[in-house]
C-alpha positions in Angstrom: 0.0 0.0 0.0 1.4 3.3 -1.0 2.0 6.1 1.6 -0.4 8.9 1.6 1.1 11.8 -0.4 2.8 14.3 1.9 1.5 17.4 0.5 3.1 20.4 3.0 6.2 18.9 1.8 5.0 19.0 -1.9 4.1 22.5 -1.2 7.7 23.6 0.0 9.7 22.1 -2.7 6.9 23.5 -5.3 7.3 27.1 -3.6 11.3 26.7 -4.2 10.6 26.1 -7.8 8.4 29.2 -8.1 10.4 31.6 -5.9 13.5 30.8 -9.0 13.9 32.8 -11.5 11.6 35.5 -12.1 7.9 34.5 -12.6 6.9 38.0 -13.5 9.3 37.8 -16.7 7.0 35.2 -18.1 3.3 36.0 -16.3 3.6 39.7 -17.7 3.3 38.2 -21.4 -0.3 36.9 -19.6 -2.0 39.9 -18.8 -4.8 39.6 -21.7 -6.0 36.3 -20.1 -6.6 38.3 -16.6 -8.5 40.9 -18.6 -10.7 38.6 -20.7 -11.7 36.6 -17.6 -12.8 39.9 -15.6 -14.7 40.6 -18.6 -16.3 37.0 -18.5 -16.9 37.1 -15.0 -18.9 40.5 -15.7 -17.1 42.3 -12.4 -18.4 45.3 -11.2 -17.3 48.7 -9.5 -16.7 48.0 -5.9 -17.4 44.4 -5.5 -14.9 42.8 -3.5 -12.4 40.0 -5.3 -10.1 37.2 -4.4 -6.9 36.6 -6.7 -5.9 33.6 -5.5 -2.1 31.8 -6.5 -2.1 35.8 -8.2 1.5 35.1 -9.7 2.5 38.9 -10.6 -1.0 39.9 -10.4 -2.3 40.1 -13.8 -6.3 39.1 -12.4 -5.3 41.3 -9.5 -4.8 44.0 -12.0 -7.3 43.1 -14.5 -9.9 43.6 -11.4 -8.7 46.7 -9.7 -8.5 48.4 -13.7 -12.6 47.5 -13.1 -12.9 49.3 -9.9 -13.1 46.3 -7.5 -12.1 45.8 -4.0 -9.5 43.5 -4.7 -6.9 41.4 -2.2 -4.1 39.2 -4.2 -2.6 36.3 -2.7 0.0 33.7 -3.2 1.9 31.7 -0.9 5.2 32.7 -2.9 5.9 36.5 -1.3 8.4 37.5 -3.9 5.5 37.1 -6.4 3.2 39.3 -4.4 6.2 41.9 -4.5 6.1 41.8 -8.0 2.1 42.7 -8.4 2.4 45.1 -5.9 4.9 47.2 -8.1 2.7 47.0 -11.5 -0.2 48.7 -9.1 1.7 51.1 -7.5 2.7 51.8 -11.5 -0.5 52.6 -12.3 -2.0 53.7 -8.6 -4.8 51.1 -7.7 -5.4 50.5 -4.7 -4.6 46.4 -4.1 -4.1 44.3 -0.5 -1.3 41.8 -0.9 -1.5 38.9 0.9 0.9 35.8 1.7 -1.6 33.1 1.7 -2.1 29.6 0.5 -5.2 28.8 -1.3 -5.2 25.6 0.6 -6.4 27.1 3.7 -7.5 30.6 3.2 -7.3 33.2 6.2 -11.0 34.5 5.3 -14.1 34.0 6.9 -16.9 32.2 4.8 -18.6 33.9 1.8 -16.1 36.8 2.1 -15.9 38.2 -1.8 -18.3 38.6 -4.4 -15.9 37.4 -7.0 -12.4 34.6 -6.3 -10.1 34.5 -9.5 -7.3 32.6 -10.6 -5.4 32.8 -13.9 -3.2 29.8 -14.2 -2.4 30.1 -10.6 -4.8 27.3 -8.4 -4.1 24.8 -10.4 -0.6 23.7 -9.5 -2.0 23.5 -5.6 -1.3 20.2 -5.5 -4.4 19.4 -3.2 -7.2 19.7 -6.0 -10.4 19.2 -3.8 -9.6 21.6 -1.2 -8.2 24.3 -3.6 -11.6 24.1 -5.1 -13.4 24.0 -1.6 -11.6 27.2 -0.2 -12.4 29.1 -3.4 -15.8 28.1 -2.8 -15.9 28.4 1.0 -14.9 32.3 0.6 -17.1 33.1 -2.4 -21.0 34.5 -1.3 -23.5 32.5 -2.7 -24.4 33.7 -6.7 -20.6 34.9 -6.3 -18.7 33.7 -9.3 -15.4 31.5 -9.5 -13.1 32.7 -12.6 -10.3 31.0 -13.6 -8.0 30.4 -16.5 -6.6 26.7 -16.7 -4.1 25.2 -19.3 -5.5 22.2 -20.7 -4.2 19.0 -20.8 -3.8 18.6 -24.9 -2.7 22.2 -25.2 0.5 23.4 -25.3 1.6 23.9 -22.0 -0.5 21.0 -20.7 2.2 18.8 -23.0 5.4 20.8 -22.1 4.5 19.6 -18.4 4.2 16.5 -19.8 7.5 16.2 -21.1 9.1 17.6 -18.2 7.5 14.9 -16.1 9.0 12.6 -18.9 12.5 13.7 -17.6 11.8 14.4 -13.6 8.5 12.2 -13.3 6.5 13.8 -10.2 5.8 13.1 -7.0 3.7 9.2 -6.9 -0.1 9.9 -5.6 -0.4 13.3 -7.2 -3.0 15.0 -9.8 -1.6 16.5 -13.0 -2.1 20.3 -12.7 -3.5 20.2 -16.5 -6.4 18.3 -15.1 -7.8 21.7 -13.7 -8.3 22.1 -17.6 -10.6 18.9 -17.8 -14.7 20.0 -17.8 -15.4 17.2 -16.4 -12.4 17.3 -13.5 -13.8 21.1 -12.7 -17.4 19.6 -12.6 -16.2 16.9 -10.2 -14.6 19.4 -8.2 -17.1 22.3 -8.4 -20.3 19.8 -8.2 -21.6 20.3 -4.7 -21.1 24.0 -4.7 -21.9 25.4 -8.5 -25.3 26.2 -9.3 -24.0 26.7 -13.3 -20.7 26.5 -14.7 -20.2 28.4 -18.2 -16.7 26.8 -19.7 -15.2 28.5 -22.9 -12.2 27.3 -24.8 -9.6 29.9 -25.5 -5.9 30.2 -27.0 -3.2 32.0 -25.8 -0.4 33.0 -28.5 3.4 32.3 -27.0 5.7 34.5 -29.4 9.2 33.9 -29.2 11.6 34.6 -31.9 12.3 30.9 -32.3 12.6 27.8 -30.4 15.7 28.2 -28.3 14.8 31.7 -27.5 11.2 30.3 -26.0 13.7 27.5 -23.9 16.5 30.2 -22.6 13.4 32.8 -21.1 11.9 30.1 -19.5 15.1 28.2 -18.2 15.9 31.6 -17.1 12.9 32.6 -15.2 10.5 29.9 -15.2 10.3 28.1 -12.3 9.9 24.8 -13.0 11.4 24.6 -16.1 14.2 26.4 -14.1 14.2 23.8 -11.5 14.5 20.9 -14.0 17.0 21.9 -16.1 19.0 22.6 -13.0 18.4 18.8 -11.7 18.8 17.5 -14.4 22.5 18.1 -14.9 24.1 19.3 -18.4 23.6 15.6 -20.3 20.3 15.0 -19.3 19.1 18.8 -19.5 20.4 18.5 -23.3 17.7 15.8 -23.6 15.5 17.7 -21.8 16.1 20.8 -24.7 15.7 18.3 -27.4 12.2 17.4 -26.4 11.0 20.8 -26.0 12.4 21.9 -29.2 10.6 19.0 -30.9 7.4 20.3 -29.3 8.3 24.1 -30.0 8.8 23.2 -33.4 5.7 20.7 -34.3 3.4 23.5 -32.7 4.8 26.6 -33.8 2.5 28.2 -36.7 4.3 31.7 -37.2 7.5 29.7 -40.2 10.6 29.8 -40.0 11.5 33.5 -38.9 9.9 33.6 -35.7 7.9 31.1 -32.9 4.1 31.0 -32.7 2.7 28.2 -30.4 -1.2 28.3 -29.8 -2.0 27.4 -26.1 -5.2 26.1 -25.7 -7.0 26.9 -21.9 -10.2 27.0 -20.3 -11.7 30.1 -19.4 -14.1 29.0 -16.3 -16.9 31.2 -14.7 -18.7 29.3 -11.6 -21.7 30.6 -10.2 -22.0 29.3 -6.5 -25.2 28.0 -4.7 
């Protein structure tokens, strides 16, 4: 019988990976997915919003541009550094938080809105990620969130990384978060509808190895595995994502185009 997975020590060694490099180098490029999903998730002036695994704070952002209350969390504090520059940049008024979207420090049905673009679903713990976002949420609050799929792009770059450092035994793919019928199973006890709507998201790169040095350069897990990896097996490693770079890429042979399929999610609670 296999040992139950330990997931505070999951947790720590995931918080490593995402504290390396620089996050925001990459998560910047993002910001049109924060503003389509505050668009989907119809948010209005002065309603009161949960980023939750915010990154750099691109839904953070995306919200406070709409006039809401907003509080951004992450349990990754350099992150939260990061988003709290880009507001005082453009002077909204955000809370930034340290928290873990595992256990929540707010009290029950809290916000009017809880968001999270390619953040919650690397939480390792899937049903009780998807419980405190519910928990926190008022009922006919909505749940927003943008999450890679697992046929997409980035969905298969994770899966070639997990070719080359295989993860943890007795965890859940974070891709799964872009399954309809994982988010159902997930969402089912607390959703009264759940609208899901296929979207792309264009990576541009000038080419192949470009796309690879950016995110073995600030990426964290990419970071983190190309570091572990050693230089022999880290050339596999390159080899592999260049054949994927390259069998995806639509923009020729002058610059890289990849197409990355996610799910843009809006949850209205019970």
């Amino acid at each position: 019988m296999n040992a139950p997975t330990d997931f505070n020590a999951l947790k720590t060694r995931q918080q490593a990976a995402w504290a390396s490099g620089d996050y925001a180098v990459i998560g910047t490029t993002l910001q049109i997915v924060g503003e389509q999903l505050a668009e989907a998730c119809d948010l209005r002036w002065d309603e009161r919003v949960l980023d939750v695994a915010a990154g750099n704070g691109n839904a953070t952002l995306a919200a406070a541009r709409r006039g809401c209350k907003v509080v951004s969390t992450d349990y990754v504090e350099s992150l939260l550094e990061r988003g709290a520059e880009r507001a005082r940049a453009e002077r909204l008024e955000v809370e930034f938080k340290p928290a873990d979207v595992e256990a929540l420090p707010f009290r029950d049905a809290s916000f009017d809105a809880v968001l999270s673009t390619f953040g919650v679903m690397f939480a390792p713990d899937h049903a009780r990620s998807a419980a405190e976002m519910a928990r926190v949420c008022r009922s006919g609050g909505r749940i927003g969130m943008a999450n890679w799929t697992p046929g997409g792009f980035i969905g298969q770059l994770f899966k070639v990384l997990g070719r080359h450092l295989p993860p943890p035994a007795g965890t859940q793919p974070p891709s799964l978060w872009g399954s309809e019928a994982h988010l159902r199973s997930l969402f089912e006890g607390s959703a009264a509808k759940i609208d899901v709507t296929p979207r792309i998201f264009n990576f541009r790169y000038r080419s192949a190895a470009h796309f690879i040095d950016v995110f073995r350069t600030w990426y964290g897990p990419v970071h983190k595995a190309f570091a572990a990896l050693g230089p022999e097996k880290g050339a596999a490693l390159e080899r592999d994502l260049t054949e994927l770079l390259d069998s995806r890429n639509s923009g020729g042979k002058s610059s890289l185009l990849v197409p990355s399929e996610y799910l843009e999610i809006v949850l209205t609670l019970r």
